[in-house]
MIROGU-618033 format. One record per residue (C-alpha): residue in one letter; residue number from 1; x, y, z. Coordinates in Angstrom, 3 decimals. Each point is the difference from the previous one (the first is absolute). Layout:
<site><res>A</res><n>NUM</n><u>X</u><v>Y</v><w>Z</w></site>
...
***
This chain:
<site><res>X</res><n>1</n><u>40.827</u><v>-25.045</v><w>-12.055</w></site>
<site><res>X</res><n>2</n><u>-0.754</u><v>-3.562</v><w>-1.216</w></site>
<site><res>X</res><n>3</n><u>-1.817</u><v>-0.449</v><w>3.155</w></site>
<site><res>X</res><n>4</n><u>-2.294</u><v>2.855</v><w>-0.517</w></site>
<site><res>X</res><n>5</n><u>-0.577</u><v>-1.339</v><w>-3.535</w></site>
<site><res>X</res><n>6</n><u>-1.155</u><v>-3.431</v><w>0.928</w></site>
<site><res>X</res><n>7</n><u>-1.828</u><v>1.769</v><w>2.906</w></site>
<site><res>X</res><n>8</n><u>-2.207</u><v>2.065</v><w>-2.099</w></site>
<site><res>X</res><n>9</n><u>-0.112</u><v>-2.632</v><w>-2.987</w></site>
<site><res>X</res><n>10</n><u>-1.404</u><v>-2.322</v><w>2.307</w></site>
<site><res>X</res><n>11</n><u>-3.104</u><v>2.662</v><w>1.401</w></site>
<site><res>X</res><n>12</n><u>-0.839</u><v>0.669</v><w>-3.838</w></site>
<site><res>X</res><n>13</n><u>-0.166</u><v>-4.297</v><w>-0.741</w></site>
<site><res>X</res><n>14</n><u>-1.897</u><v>-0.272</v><w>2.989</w></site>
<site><res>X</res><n>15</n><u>-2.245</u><v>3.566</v><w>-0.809</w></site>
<site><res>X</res><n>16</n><u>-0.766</u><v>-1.852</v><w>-3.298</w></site>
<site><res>X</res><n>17</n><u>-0.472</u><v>-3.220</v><w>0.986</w></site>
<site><res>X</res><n>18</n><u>-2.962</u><v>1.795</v><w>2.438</w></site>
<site><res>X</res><n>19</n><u>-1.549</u><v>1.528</v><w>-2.993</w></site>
<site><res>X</res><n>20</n><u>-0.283</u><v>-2.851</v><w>-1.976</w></site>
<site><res>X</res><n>21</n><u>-1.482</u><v>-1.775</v><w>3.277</w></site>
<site><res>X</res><n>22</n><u>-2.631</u><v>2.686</v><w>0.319</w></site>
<site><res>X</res><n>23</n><u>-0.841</u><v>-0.149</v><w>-3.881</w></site>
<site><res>X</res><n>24</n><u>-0.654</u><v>-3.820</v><w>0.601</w></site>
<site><res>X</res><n>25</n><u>-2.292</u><v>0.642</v><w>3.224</w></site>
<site><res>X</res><n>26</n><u>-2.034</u><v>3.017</v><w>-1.239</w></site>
<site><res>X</res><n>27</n><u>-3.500</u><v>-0.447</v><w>-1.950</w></site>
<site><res>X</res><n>28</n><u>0.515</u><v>2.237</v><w>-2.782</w></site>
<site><res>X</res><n>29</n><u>-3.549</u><v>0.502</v><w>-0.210</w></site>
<site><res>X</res><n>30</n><u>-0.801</u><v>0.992</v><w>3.114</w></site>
<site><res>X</res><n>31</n><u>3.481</u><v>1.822</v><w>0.903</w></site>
<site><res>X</res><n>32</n><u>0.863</u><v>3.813</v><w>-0.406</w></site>
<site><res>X</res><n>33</n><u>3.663</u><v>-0.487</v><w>1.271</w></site>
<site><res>X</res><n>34</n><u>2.857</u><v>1.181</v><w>-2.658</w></site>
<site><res>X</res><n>35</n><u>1.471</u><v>-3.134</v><w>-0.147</w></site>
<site><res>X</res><n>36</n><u>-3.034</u><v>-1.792</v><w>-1.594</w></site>
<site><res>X</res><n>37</n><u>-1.276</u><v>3.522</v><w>-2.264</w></site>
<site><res>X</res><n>38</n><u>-1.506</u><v>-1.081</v><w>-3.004</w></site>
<site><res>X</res><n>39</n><u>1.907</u><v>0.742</v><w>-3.187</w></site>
<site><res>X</res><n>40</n><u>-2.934</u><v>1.644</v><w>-1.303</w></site>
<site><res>X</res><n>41</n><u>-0.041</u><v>1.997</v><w>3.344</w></site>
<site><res>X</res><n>42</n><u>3.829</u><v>0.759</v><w>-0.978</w></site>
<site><res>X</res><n>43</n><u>-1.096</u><v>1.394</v><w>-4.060</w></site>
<site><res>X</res><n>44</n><u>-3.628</u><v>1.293</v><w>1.030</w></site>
<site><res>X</res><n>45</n><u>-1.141</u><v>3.314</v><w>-1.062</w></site>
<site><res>X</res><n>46</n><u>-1.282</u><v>0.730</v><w>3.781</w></site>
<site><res>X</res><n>47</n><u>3.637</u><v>0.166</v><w>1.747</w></site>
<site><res>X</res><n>48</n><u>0.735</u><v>3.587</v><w>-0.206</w></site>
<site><res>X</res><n>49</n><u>2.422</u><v>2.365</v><w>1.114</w></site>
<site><res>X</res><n>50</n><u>-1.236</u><v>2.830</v><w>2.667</w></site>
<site><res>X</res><n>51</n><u>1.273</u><v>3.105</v><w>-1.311</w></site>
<site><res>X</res><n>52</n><u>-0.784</u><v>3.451</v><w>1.905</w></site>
<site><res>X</res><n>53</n><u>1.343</u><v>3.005</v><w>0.194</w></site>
<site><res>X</res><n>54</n><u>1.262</u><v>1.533</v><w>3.260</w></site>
<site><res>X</res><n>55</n><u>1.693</u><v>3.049</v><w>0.754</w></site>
<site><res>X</res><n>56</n><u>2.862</u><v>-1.660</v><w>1.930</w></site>
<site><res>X</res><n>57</n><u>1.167</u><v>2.686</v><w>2.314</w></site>
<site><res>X</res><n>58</n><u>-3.525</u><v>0.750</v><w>1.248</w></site>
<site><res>X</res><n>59</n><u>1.044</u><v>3.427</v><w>1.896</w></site>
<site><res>X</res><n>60</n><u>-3.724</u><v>1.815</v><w>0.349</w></site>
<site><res>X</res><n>61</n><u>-0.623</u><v>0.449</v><w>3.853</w></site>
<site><res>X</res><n>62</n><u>-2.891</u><v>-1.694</v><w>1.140</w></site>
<site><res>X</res><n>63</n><u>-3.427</u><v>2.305</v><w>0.225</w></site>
<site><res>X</res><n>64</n><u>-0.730</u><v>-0.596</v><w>3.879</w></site>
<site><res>X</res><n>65</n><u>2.669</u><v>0.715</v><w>1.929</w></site>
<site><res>X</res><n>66</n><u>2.816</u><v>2.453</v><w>-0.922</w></site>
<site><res>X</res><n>67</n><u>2.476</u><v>0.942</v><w>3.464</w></site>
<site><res>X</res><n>68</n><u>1.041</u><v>3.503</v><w>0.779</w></site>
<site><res>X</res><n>69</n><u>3.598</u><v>0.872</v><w>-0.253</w></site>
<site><res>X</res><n>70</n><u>2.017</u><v>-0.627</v><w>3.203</w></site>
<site><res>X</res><n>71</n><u>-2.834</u><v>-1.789</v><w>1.542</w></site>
<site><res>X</res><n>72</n><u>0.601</u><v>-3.416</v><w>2.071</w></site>
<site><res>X</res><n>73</n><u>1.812</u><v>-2.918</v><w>-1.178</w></site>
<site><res>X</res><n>74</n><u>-3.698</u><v>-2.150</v><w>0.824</w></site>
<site><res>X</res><n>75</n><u>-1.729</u><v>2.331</v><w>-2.595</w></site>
<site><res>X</res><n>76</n><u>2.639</u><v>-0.371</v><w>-2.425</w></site>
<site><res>X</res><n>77</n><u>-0.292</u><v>-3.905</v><w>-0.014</w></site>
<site><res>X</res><n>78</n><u>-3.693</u><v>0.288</v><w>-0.361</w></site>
<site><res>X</res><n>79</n><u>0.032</u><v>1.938</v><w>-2.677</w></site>
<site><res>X</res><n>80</n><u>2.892</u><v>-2.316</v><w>-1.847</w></site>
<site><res>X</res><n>81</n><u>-2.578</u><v>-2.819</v><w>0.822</w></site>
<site><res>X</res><n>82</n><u>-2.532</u><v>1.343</v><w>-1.425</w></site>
<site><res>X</res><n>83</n><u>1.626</u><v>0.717</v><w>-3.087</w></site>
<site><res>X</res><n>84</n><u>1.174</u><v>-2.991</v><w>-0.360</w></site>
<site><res>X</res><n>85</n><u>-2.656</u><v>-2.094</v><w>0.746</w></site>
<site><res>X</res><n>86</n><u>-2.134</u><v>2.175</v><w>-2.600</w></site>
<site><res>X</res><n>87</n><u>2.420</u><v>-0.980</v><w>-2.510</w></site>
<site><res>X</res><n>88</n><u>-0.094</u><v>-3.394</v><w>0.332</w></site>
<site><res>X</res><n>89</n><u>-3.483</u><v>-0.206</v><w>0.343</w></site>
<site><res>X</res><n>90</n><u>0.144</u><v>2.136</v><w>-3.672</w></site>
<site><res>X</res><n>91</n><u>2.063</u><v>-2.284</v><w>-1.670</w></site>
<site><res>X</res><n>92</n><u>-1.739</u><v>-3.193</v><w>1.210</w></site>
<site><res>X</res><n>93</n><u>-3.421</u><v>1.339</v><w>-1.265</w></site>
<site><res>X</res><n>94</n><u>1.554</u><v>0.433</v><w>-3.232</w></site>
<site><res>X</res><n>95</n><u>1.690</u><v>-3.420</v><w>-0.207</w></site>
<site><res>X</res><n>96</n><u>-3.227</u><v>-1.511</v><w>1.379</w></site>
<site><res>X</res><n>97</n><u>-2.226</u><v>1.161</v><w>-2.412</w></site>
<site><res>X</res><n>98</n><u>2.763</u><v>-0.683</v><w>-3.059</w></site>
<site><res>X</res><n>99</n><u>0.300</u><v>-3.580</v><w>1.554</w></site>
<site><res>X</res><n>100</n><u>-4.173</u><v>-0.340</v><w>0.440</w></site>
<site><res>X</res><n>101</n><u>-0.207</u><v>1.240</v><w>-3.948</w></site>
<site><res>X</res><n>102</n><u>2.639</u><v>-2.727</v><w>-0.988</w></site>
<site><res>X</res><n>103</n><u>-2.069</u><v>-2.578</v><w>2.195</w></site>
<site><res>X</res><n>104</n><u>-3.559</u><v>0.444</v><w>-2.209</w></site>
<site><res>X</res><n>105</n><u>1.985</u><v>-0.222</v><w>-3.328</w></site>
<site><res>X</res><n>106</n><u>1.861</u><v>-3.164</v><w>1.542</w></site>
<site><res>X</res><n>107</n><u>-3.318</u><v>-1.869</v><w>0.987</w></site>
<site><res>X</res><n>108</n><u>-1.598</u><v>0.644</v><w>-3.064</w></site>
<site><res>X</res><n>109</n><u>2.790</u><v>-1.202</v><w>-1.930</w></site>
<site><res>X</res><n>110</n><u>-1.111</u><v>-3.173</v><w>1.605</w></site>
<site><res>X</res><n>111</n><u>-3.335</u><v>0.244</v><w>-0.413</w></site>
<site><res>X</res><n>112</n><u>-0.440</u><v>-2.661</v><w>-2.879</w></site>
<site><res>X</res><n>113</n><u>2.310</u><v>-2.612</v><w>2.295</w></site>
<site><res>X</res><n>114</n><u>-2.174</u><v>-1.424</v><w>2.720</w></site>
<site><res>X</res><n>115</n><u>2.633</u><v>-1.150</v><w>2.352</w></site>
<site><res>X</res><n>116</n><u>1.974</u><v>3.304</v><w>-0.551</w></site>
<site><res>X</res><n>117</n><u>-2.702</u><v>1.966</v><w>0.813</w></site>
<site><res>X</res><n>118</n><u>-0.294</u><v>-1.236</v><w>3.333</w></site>
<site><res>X</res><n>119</n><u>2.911</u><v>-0.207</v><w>0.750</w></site>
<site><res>X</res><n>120</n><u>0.362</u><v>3.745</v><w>-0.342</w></site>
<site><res>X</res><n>121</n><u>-3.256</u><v>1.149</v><w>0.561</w></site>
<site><res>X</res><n>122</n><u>0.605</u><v>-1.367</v><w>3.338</w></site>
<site><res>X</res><n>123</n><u>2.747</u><v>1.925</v><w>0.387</w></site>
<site><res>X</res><n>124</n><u>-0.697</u><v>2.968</v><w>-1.789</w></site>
<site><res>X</res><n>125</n><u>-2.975</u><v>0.462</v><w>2.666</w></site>
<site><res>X</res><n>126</n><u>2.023</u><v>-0.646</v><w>2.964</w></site>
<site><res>X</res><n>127</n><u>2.748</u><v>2.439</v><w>-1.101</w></site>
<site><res>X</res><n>128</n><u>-2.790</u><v>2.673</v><w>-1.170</w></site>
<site><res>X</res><n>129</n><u>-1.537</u><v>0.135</v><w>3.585</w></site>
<site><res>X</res><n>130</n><u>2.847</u><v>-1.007</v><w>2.228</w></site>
<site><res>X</res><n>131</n><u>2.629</u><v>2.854</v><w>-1.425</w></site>
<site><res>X</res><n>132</n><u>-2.025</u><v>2.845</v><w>0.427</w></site>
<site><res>X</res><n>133</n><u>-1.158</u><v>-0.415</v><w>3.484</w></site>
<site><res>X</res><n>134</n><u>3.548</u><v>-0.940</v><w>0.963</w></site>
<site><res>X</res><n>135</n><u>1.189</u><v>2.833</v><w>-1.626</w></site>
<site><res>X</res><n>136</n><u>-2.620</u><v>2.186</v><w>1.466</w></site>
<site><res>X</res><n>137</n><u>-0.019</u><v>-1.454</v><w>3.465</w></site>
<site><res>X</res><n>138</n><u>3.794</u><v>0.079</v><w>0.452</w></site>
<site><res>X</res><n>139</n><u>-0.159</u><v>3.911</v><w>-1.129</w></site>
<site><res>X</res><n>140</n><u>-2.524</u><v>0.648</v><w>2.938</w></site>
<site><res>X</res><n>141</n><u>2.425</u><v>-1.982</v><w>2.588</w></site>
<site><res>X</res><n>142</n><u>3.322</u><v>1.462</v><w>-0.783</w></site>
<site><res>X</res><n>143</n><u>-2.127</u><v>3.893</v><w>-0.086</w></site>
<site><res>X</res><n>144</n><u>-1.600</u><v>-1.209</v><w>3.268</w></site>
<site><res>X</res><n>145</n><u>3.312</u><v>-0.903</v><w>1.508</w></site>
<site><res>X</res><n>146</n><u>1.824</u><v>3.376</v><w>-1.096</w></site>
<site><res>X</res><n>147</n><u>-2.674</u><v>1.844</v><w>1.204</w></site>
<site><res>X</res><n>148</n><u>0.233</u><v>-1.692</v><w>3.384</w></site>
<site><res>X</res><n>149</n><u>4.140</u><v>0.086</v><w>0.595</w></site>
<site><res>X</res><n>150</n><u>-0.480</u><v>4.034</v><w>-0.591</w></site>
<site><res>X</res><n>151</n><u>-2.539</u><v>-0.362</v><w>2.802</w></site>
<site><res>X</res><n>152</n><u>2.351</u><v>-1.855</v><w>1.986</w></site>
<site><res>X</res><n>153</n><u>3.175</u><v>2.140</v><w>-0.902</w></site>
<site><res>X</res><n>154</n><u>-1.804</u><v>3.192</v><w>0.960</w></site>
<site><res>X</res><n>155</n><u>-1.464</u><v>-1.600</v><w>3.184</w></site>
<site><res>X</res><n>156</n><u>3.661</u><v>-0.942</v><w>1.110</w></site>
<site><res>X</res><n>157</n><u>1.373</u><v>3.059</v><w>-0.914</w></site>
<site><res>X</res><n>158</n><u>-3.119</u><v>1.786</v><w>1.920</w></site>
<site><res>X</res><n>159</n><u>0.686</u><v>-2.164</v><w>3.214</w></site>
<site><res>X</res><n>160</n><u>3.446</u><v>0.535</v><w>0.326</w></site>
<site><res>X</res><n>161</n><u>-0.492</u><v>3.257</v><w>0.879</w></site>
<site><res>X</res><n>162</n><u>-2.268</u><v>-1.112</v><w>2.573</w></site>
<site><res>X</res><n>163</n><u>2.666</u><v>-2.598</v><w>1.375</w></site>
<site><res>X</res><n>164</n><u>-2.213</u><v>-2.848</v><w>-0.973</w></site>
<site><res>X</res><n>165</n><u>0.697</u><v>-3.266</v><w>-1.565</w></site>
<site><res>X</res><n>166</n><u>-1.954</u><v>-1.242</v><w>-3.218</w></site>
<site><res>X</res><n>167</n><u>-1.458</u><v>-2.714</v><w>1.969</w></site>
<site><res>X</res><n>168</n><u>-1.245</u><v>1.973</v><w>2.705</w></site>
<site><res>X</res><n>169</n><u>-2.244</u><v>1.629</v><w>-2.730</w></site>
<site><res>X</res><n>170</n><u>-0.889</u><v>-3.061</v><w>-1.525</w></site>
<site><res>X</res><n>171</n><u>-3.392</u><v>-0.951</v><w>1.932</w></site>
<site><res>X</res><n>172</n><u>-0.867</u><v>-3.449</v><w>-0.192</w></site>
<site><res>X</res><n>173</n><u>-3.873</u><v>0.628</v><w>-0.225</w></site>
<site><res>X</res><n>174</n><u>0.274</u><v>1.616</v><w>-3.283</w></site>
<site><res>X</res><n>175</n><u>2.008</u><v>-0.438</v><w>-3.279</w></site>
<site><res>X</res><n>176</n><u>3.614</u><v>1.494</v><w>-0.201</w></site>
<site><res>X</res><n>177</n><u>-1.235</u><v>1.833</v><w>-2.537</w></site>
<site><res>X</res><n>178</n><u>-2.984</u><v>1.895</v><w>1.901</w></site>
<site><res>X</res><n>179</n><u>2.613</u><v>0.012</v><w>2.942</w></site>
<site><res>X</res><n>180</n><u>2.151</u><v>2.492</v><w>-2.174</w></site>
<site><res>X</res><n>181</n><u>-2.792</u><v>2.160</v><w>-1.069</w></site>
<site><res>X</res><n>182</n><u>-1.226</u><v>0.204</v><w>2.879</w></site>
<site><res>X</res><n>183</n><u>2.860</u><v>1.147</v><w>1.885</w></site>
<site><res>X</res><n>184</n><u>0.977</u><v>2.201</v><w>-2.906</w></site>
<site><res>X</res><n>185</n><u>-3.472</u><v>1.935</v><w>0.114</w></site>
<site><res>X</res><n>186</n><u>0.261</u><v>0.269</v><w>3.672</w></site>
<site><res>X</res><n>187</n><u>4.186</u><v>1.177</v><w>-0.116</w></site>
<site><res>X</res><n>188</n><u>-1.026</u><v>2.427</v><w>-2.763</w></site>
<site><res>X</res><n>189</n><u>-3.446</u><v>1.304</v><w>1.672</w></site>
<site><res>X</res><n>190</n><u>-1.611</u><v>2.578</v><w>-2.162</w></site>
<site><res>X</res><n>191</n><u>2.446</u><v>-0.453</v><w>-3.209</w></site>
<site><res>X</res><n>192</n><u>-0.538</u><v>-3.744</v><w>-1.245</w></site>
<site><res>X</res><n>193</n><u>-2.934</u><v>-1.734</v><w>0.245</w></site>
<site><res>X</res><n>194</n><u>-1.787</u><v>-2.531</v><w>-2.960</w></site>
<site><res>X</res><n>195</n><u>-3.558</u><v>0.768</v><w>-0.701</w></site>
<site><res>X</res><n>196</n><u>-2.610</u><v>-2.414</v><w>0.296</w></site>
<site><res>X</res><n>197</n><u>0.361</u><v>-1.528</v><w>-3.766</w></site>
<site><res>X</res><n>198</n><u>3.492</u><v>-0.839</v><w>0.192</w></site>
<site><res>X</res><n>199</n><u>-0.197</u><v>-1.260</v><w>3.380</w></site>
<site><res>X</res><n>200</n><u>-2.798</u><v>-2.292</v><w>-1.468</w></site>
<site><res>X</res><n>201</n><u>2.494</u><v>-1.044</v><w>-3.266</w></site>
<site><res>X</res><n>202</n><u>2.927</u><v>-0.389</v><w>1.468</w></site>
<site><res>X</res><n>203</n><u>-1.910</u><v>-2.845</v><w>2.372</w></site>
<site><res>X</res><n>204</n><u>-1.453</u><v>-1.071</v><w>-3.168</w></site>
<site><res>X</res><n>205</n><u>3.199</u><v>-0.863</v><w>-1.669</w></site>
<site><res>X</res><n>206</n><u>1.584</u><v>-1.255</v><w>3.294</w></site>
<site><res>X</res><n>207</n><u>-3.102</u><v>-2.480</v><w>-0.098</w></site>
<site><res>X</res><n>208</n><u>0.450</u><v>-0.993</v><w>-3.901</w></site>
<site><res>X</res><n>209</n><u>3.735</u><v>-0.445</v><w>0.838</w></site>
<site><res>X</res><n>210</n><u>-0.143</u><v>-2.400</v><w>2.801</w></site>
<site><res>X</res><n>211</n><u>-3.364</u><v>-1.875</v><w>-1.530</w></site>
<site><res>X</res><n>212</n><u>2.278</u><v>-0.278</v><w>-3.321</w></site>
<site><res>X</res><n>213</n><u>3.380</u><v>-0.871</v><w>1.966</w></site>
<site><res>X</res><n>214</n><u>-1.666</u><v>-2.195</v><w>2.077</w></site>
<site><res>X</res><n>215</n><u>-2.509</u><v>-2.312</v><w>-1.991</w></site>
<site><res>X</res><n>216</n><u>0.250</u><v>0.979</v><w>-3.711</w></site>
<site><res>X</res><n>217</n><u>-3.070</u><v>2.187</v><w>0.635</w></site>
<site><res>X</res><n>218</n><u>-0.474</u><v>2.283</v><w>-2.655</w></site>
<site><res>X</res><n>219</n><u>-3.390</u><v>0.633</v><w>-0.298</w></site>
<site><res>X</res><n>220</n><u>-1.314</u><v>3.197</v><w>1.994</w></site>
<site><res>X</res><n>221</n><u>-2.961</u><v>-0.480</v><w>2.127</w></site>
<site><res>X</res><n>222</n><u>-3.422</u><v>1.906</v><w>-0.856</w></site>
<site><res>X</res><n>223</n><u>0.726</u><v>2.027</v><w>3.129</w></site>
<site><res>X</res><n>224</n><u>3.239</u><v>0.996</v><w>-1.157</w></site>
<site><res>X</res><n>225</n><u>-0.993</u><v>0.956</v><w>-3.375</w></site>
<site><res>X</res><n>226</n><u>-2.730</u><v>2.037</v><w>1.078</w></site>
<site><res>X</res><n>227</n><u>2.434</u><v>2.003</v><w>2.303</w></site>
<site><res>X</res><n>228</n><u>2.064</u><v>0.431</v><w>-3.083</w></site>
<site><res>X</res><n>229</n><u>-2.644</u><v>1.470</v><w>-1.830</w></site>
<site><res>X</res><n>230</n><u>-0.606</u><v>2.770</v><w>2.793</w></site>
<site><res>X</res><n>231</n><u>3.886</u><v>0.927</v><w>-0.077</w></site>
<site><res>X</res><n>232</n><u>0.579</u><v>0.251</v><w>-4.110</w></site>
<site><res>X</res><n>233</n><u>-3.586</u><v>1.436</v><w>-0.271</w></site>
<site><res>X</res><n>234</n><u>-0.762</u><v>-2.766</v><w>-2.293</w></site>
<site><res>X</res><n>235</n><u>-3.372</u><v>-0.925</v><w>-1.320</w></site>
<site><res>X</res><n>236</n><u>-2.153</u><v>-2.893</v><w>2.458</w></site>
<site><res>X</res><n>237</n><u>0.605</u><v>-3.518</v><w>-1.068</w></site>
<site><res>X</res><n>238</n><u>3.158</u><v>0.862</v><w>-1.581</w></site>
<site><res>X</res><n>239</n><u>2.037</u><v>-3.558</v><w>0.212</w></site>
<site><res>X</res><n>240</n><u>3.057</u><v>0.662</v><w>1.950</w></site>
<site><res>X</res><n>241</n><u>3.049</u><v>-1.339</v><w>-1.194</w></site>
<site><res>X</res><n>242</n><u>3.733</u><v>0.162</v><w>1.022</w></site>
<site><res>X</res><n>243</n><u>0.929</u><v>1.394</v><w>-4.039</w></site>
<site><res>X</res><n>244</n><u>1.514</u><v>3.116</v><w>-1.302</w></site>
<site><res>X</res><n>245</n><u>-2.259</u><v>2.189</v><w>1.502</w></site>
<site><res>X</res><n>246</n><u>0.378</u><v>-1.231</v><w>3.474</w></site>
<site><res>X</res><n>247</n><u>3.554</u><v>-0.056</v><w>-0.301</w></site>
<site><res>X</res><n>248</n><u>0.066</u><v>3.835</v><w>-1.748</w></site>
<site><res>X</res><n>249</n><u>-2.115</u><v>1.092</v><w>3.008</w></site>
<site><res>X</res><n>250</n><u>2.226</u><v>-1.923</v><w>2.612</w></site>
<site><res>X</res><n>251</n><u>2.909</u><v>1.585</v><w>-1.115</w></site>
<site><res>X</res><n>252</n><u>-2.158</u><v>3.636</v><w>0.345</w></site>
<site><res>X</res><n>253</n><u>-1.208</u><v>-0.513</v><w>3.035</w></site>
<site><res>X</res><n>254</n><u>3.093</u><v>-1.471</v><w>1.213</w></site>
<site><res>X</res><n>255</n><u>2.127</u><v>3.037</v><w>-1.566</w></site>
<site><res>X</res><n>256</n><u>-2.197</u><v>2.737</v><w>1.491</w></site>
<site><res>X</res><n>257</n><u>0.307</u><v>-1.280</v><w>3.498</w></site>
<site><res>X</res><n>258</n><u>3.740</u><v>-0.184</v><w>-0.590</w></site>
<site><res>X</res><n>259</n><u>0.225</u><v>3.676</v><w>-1.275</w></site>
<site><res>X</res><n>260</n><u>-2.228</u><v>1.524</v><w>2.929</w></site>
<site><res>X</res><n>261</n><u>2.013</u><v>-2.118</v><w>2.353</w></site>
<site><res>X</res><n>262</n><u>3.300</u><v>1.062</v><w>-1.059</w></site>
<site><res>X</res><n>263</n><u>-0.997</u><v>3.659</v><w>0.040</w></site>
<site><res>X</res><n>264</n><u>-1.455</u><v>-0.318</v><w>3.516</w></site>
<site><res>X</res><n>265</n><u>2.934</u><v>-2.046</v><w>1.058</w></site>
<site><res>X</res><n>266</n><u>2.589</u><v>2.932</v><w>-0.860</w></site>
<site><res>X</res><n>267</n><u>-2.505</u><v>2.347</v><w>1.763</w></site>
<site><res>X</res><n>268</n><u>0.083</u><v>-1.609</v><w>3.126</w></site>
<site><res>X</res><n>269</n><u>3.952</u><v>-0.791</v><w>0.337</w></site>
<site><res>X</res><n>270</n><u>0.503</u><v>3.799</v><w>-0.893</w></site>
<site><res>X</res><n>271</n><u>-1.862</u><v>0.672</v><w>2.979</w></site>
<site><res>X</res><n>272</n><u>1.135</u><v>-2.804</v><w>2.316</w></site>
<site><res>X</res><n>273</n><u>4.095</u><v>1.326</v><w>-0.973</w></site>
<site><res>X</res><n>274</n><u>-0.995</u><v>3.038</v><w>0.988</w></site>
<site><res>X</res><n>275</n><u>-1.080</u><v>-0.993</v><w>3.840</w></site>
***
């Protein structure tokens, strides 16, 4: 026991005598670390407490996607995703926008303090811009990638019957993704098929995905944005961004093809059992 105690009394001597270090290398001008926080920073009126109010057993099914009783384990976990990931994306918007409110009041607190103000301005402007397309971004991924392991799921589950392997399906000229539609349509001839708009938005989002994955691109080319007009019958000119309204209409578009594809998939292995 005495070993432990010198043990752990010597990490909090040497924990403090690394504070005191820091303290006497930091510019406490020009430093926003906790170690060197102002006093007045410490007292000021512009620290404040974030306090919102949250249900906090969220249990509202999400709008998009709701799974018929009995139905297959892949549409059950699509739907729980969903759910899920609308709730989250809730309750961030609401802390986000509490947070951004607290922000304003901070930086003008400072207002009359030169130094303070930028000091926080900068990072007041950062935070404003960077945290919502983060959050907004990272909403369109995780719906993007649900949407695509149902694809996936259904396409194994499809191919199995057939006595084919995943990869088999998987052509190397195209995207998985328009690999398992594509072999979906053609497996489910004359009950599933996507109509030209969500053919066109679901290769939209793929694009934003990978642009945004891949090099921090989150801007949406003119192109784009005019194709986006055309498929939420928006008025020309219209500046597309990834918000709440591409998100809401994600999630629709995403949830419709769902429904019509578990319907048509229940429909077709009632009449393949029956062969």
């Amino acid at each position: 026991m005495n070993f432990f105690k010198k043990l752990f009394g010597k990490e909090t001597k040497e924990l403090t005598t690394e504070v005191q270090h820091l303290k006497s290398e930091c510019d406490p001008s020009n430093c926003g670390c906790k170690v060197c926080e102002h006093d007045s920073e410490k007292n000021g009126d512009y620290l404040k407490d974030i306090s919102i109010k949250i249900e906090t057993i969220p249990c509202e099914p999400n709008p998009y996607f709701v799974v018929n009783d009995g139905s297959a384990k892949f549409f059950e976990e699509f739907e729980i995703r969903m759910t899920t990931l609308i709730r989250m994306y809730n309750i961030n918007g609401i802390f986000l926008k509490e947070y951004q409110k607290i922000s304003r009041e901070s930086l003008t607190a400072t207002r009359n303090d030169a130094k303070e103000f930028s000091k926080y301005s900068k990072c007041y402007f950062i935070n404003n811009n960077a945290f919502k397309e983060i959050h907004h971004m990272s909403s369109l991924l995780n719906i993007f990638m649900i949407f695509e392991v149902l694809l996936k799921n259904v396409t194994k589950d499809l191919a199995y019957d057939r006595h084919l392997e995943l990869e088999e399906i998987q052509n190397k000229n195209m995207s998985y993704l328009n690999s398992y539609i594509l072999f979906i349509e053609e497996t489910m001839k004359n009950r599933f098929s996507l109509d030209e708009n969500e053919r066109n938005f679901i290769g939209i989002v793929r694009k934003i995905r990978n642009d945004y994955l891949h090099d921090y691109m989150s801007e949406i080319p003119e192109s784009i944005e005019k194709e986006i007009v055309k498929i939420f019958n928006l008025r020309e000119g219209k500046r597309i961004v990834v918000d709440e309204f591409f998100i809401e209409n994600t999630c629709k578009i995403f949830g419709n093809i769902a429904k019509r594809l578990e319907e048509c998939y229940w429909d077709y292995k009632n009449k393949f059992l029956e062969k």
